[in-house]
C-alpha positions as CSV (number, residue, x, y, z in Angstrom):
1,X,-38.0,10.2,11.6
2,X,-35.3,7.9,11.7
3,X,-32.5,7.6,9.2
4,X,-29.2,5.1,8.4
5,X,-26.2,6.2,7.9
6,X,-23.1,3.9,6.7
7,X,-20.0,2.7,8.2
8,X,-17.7,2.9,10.2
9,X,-15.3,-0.2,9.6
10,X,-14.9,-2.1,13.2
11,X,-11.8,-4.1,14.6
12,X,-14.0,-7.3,14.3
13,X,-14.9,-6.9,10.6
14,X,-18.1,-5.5,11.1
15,X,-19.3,-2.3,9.9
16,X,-21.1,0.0,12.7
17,X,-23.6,2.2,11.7
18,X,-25.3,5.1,13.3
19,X,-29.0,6.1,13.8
20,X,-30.3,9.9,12.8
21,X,-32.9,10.8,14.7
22,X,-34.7,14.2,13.7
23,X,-37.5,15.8,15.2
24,X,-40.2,16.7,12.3
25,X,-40.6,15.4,9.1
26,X,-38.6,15.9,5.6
27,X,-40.6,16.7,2.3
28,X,-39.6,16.5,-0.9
29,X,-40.7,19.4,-3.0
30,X,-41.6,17.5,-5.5
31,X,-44.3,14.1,-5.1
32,X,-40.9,11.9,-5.4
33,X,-40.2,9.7,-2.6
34,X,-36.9,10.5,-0.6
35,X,-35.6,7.0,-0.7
36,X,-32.4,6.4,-1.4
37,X,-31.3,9.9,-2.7
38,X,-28.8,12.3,-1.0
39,X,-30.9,14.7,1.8
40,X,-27.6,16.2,3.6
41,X,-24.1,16.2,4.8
42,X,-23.4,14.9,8.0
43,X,-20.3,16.8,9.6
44,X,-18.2,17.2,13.2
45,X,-17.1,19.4,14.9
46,X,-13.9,20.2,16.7
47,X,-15.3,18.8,19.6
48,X,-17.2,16.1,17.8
49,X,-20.6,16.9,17.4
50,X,-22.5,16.5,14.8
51,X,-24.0,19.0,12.0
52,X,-26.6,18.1,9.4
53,X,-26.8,20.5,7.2
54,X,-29.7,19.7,4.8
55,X,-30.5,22.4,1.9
56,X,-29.8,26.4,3.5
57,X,-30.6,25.0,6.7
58,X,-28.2,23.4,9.8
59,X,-28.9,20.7,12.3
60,X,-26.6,20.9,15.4
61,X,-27.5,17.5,17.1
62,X,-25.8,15.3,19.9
63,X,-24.8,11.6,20.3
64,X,-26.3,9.6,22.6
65,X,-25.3,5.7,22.8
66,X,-27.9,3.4,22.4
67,X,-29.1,1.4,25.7
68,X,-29.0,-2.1,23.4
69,X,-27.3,-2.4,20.4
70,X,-29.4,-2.9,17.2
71,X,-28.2,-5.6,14.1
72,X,-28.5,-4.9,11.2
73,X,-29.6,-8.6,9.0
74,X,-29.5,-9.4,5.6
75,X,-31.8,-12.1,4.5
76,X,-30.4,-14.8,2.1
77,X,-32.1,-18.2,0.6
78,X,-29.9,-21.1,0.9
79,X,-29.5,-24.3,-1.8
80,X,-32.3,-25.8,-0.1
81,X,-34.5,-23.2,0.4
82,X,-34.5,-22.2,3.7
83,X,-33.7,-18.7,5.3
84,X,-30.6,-17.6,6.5
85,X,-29.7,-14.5,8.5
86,X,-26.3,-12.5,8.5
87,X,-25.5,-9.8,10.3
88,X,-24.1,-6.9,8.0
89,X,-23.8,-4.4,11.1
90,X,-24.3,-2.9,14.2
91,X,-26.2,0.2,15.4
92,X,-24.1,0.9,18.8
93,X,-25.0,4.7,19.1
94,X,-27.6,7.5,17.5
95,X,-27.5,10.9,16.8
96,X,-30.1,13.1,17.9
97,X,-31.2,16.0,16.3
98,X,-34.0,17.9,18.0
99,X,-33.5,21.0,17.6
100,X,-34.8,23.5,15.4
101,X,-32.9,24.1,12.3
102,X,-31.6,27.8,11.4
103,X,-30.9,29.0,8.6
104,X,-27.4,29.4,6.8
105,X,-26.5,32.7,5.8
106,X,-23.3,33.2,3.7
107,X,-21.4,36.3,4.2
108,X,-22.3,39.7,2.9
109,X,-20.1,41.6,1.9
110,X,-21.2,45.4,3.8
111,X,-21.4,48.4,1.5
């Protein structure tokens, strides 16, 4: 499964998203689809990889850079009807998540 994540503002004025790549799929518990609502938090660490920590559960993932760059177009119909095309971002690198995920576990306090 494949997810979007938004941007990263870029010296030449465009935005540069990332790709999340998990392993598995993600279910609602409910019939609802999962389409534009909140699943996660994305976080780094110290040494700048990535966490996804998605309900009581954590995602320790790398980032890999893409081998081409995706663009990300936005479709618009001009005064005279025809389509036009502009590039809204890029995709330059994903993050892979293929691990797993293990449970969180707060802290208990011992008797």
């Amino acid at each position: 499964m494949q997810l979007f994540i938004l941007p990263v503002p870029n010296e030449n004025g465009l935005d540069e998203w990332a790709l999340i790549e998990l392993q598995g799929d993600l279910e609602s518990k409910s019939d609802d689809s999962l389409s534009g609502k909140l699943v996660g938090d994305l976080h780094y660490t110290k040494s700048g990889s990535p966490m996804l920590i998605i309900g009581h559960h954590i995602l320790h993932g790398k980032i890999q850079k893409l081998l081409k760059p995706y663009a990300v177009l936005e479709k618009f119909i001009n005064s005279m009807g025809k389509s036009e095309y502009v590039v809204k971002a890029l995709i330059k690198r994903k993050l892979i998540f293929n691990e797993r995920p293990k449970p969180l576990v707060s802290n208990v306090p011992k008797k």
